[in-house]
C-alpha positions as CSV (number, residue, x, y, z in Angstrom):
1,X,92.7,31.3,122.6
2,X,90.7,33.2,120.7
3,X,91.5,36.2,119.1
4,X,90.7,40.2,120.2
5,X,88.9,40.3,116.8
6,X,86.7,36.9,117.7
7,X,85.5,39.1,121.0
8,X,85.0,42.5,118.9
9,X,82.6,40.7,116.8
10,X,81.0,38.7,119.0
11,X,80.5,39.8,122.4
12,X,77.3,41.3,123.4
13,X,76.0,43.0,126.4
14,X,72.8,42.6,128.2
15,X,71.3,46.0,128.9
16,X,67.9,45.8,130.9
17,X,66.9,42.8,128.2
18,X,68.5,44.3,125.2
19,X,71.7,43.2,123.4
20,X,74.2,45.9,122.0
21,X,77.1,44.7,119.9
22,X,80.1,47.1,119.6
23,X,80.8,48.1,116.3
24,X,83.5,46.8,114.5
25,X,86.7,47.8,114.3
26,X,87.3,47.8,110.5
27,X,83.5,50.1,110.5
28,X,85.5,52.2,112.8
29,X,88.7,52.3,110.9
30,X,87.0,53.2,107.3
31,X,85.1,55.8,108.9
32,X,88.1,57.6,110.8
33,X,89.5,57.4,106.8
34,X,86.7,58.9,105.4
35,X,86.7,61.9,107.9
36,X,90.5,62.6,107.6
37,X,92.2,65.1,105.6
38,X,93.3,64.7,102.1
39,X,94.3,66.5,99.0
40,X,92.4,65.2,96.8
41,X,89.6,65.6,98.8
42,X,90.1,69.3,99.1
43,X,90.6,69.7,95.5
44,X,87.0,67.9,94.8
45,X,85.9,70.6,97.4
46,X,87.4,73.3,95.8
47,X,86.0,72.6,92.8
48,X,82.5,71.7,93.4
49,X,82.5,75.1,94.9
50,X,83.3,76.4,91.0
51,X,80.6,79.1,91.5
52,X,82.5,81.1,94.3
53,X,85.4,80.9,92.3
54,X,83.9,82.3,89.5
55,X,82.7,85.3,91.7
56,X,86.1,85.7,93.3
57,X,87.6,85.8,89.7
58,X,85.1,88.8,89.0
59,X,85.1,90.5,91.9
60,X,89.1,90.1,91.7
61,X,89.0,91.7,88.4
62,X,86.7,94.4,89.3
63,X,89.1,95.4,91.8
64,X,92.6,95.5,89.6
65,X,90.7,97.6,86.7
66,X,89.4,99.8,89.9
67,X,92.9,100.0,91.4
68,X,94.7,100.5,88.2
69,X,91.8,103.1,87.7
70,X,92.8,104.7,91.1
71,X,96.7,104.6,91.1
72,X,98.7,107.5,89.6
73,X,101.2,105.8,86.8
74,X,104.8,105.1,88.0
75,X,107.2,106.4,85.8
76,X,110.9,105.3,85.4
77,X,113.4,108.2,85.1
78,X,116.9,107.4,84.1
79,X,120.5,109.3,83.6
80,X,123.8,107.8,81.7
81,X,127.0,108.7,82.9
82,X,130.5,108.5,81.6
83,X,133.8,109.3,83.5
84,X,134.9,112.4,82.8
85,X,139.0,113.3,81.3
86,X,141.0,111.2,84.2
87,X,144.1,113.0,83.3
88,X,143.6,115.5,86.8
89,X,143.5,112.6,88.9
90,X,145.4,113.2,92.4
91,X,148.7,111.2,91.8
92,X,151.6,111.3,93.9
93,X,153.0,107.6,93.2
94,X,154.9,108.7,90.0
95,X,155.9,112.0,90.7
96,X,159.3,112.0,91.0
97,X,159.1,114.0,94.4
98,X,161.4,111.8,96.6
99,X,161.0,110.8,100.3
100,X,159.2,114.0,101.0
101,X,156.2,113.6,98.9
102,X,156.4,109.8,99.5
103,X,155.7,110.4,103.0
104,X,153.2,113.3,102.5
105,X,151.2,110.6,100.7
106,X,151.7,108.0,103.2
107,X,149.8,110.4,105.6
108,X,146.9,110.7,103.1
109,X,146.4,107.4,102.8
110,X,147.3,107.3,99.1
111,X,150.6,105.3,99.1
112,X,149.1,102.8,96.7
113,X,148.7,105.1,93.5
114,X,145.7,107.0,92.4
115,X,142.1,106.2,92.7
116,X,140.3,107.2,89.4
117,X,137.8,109.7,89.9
118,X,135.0,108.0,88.6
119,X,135.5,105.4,90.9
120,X,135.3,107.4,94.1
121,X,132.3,108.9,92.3
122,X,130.5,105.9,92.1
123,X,131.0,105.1,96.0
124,X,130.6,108.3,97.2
125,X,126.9,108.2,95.8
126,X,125.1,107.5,98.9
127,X,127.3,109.1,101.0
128,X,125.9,111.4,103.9
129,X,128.5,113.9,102.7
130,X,127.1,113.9,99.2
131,X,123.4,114.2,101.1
132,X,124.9,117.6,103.0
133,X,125.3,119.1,100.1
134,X,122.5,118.4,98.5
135,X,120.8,119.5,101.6
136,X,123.3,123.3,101.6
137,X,123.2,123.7,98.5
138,X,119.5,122.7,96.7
139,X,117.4,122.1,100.3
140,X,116.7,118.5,98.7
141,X,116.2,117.3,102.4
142,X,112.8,119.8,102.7
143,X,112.0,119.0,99.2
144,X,112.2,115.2,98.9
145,X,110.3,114.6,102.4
146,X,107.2,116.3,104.3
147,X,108.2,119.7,104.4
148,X,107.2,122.5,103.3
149,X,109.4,124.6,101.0
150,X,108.5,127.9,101.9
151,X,108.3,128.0,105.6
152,X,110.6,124.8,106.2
153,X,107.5,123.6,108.4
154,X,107.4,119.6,108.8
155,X,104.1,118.9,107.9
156,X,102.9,116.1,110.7
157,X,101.3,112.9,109.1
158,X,98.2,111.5,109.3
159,X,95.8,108.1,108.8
160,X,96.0,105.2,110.7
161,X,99.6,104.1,109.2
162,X,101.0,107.5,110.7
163,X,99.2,106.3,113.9
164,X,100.7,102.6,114.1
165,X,104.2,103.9,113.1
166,X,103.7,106.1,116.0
167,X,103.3,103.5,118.0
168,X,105.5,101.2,116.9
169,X,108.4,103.7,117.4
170,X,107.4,104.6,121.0
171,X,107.2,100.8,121.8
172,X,110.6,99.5,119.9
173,X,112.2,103.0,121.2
174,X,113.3,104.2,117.5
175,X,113.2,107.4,116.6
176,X,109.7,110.1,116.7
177,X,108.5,109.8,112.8
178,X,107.3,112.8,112.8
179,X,110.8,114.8,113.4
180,X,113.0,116.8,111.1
181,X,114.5,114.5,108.9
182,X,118.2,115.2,108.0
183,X,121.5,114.4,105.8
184,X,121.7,110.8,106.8
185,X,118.2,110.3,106.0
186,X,118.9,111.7,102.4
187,X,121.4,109.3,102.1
188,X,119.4,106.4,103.3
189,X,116.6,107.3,100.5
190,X,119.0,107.5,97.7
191,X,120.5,103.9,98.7
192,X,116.9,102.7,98.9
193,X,115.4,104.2,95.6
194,X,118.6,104.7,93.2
195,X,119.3,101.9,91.0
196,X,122.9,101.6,89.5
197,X,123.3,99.2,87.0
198,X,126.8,99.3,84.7
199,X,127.1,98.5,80.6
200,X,130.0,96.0,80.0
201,X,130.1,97.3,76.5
202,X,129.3,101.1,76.5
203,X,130.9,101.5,80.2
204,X,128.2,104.1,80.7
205,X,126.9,103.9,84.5
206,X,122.8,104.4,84.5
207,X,121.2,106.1,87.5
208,X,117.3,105.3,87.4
209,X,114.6,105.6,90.2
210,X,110.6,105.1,89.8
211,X,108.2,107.6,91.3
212,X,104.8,108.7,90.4
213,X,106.1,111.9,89.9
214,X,108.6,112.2,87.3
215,X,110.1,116.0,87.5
216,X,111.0,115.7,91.0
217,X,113.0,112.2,90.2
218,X,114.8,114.5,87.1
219,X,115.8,117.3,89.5
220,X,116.8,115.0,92.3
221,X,119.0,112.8,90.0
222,X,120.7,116.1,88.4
223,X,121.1,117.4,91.9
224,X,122.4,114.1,93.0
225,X,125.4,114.0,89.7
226,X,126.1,117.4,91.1
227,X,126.4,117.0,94.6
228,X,128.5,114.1,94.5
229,X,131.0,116.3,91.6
230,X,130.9,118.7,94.3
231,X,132.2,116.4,96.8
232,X,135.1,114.7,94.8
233,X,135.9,118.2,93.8
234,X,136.5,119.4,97.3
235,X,138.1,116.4,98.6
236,X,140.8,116.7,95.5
237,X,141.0,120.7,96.3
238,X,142.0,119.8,100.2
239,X,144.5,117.0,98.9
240,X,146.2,119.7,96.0
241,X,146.4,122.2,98.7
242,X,148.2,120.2,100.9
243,X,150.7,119.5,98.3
244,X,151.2,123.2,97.0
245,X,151.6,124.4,100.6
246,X,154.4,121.6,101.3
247,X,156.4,122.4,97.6
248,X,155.9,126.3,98.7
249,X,157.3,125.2,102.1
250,X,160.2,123.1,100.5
251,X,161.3,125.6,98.1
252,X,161.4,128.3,100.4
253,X,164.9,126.4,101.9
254,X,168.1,128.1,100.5
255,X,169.9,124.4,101.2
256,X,168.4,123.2,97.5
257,X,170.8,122.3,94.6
258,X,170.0,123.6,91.1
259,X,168.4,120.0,90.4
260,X,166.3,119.8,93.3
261,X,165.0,123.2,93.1
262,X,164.5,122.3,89.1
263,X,162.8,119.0,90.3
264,X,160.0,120.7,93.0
265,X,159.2,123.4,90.5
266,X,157.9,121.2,88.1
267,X,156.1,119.5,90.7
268,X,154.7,123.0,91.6
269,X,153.6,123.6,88.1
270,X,151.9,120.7,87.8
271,X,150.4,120.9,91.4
272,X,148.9,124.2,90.9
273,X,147.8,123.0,87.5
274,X,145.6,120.2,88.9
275,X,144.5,122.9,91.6
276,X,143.2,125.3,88.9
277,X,141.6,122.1,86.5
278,X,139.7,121.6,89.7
279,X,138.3,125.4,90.5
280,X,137.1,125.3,87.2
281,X,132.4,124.7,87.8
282,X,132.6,122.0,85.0
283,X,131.8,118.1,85.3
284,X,134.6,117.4,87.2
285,X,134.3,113.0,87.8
286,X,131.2,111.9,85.9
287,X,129.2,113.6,83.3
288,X,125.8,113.3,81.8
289,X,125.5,111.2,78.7
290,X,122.2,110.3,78.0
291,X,119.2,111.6,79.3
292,X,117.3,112.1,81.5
293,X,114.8,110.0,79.8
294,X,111.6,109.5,81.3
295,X,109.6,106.0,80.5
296,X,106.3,104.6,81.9
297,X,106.8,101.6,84.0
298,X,103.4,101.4,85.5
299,X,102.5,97.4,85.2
300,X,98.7,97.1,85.0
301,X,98.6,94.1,83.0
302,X,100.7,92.2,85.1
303,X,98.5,94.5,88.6
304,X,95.2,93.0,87.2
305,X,96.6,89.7,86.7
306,X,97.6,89.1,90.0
307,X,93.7,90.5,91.3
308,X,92.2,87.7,89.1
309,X,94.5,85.1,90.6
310,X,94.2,86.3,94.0
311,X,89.9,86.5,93.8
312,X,90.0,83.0,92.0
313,X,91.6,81.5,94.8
314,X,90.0,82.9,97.6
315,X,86.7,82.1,95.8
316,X,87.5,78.4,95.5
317,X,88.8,78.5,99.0
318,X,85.7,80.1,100.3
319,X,83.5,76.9,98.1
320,X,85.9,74.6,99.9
321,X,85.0,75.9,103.5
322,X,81.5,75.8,102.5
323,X,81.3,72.2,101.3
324,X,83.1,71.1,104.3
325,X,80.7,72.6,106.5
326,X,77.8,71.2,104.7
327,X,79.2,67.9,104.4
328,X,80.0,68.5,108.7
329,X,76.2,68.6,109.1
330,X,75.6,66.1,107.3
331,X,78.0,63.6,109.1
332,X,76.8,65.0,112.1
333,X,73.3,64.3,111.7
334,X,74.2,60.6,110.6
335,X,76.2,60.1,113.5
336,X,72.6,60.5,115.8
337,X,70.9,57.3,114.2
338,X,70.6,54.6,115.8
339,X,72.8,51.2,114.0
């Protein structure tokens, strides 16, 4: 029997007095070949169109020296920080107090000893409590966002961003961008743009942030250290004063022996000792080391770069898409004649 080959190759077909022969499968086969994709094929593309990668590369650089023309420079402020004397830590683990104080600390959560300072300072950093007070105290809230200082007037935005965040925020239900902003939002912007990085040899803790302008990054890191002093401050005050009021409370009672009143006076003296190191308007967990020191960080080396890649790429890509066409036509128009 003869093979489907044999009849590919040799059948013909009478049409009105004229023989057509199909063409043959292997013609059929190298052409499909030819037409499909490859990888080398569109590098040869690419690169025969070398002229609108040449373009792109200029035009790419035109627009990096134009944008690094057009952008303000981004500066990189920084502050070190070292823990301040640890030595007024709010301890009630070794006191000496007995049951009494035992349990009073049990209530405040502090059973497991003291906390140093500069710990709590470190987490409290982003804290919306820390942004409240920044907010009461130096009206960062007004002054960081799109308000005005003087009238406390939120200033609506505008452009088509303002527009599409509009609309984006009625259609995903979030909140009106155009509203007051408040504490938590403070908070959220120094978690997004305060970087804390830590030296294992110096143990100093470095607050930086970028911004275009510096000043306002100096005074909102100062008001930041502050704030968040503030805030350890008063959270030790309210602990102190819960311990002065109980030893006032204890020694008040007439059923004390000589060694137990001797016992909760020195814990009084030491109480209201703490009490008064923590009145005092002096660094009270972290204080300023180095700085603030104020550094360019604006990359336009590395900016205009990146434009040169990005116009070299789309230039060859555009020289790929136009060989590709042309070479289209041109299998197009081959595919009319006759065999």
């Amino acid at each position: 029997m003869s093979s489907p080959e044999y009849w590919m190759t040799c059948v013909t077909v009478d049409y009105d007095g004229e023989q057509a022969a199909p063409e043959p499968a292997s013609a059929a086969i190298a052409r499909f070949l030819r037409r499909s994709f490859s990888i080398a094929d569109a590098l040869k593309g690419a690169l025969r169109g070398w002229l609108f990668g040449l373009i792109g590369m200029v035009l790419g650089a035109v627009f990096g020296v134009y944008s690094i023309w057009s952008t303000p420079p981004t500066y990189t402020v920084s502050i070190g920080l070292l823990p301040t004397d640890s030595s007024g830590d709010v301890s009630v683990g070794d006191s000496g107090g007995g049951g009494a104080l035992g349990a009073l600390a049990g209530l405040l959560g502090m059973g497991g000893g003291p906390i140093p300072k500069f710990t709590r300072f470190v987490a409290s950093l982003n804290a919306t409590a820390v942004a409240k007070i920044m907010d009461q105290k130096y009206d960062m809230v007004c002054r960081t966002f799109a308000c005005d200082p003087k009238t406390h007037i939120w200033r609506k935005s505008t452009g088509l961003q303002a527009d599409f965040n509009r609309v984006m925020a009625q259609i995903a239900h979030l909140p009106d961008p155009d509203s007051p902003r408040t504490a938590l939002d403070l908070a959220n912007y120094t978690a997004a743009e305060v970087t804390i990085a830590s030296d294992r040899t110096t143990h100093i803790l470095t607050l930086s942030m970028d911004s275009k302008k510096p000043q306002d990054a100096v005074r909102y890191l100062n008001v930041l250290v502050q704030a968040t002093n503030d805030f350890i401050r008063e959270k030790d005050r309210s602990i102190i004063q819960l311990y002065v009021d109980y030893l006032h409370q204890k020694l008040a009672t007439t059923n004390l022996n000589l060694a137990q009143h001797d016992a909760l006076a020195s814990l009084m003296v030491d109480q209201e000792r703490k009490l008064m190191l923590s009145s005092v308007d002096v660094p009270y967990a972290a204080s300023v080391q180095d700085g603030p020191n104020i550094t360019m960080s604006n990359k336009a080396l590395r900016m205009l770069a990146v434009d040169i890649m990005l116009g070299l790429v789309l230039g060859f890509v555009i020289g790929w898409i136009w060989n590709w066409r042309a070479n289209s036509r041109e299998t197009r128009s081959q595919s009319w004649k006759p065999y």
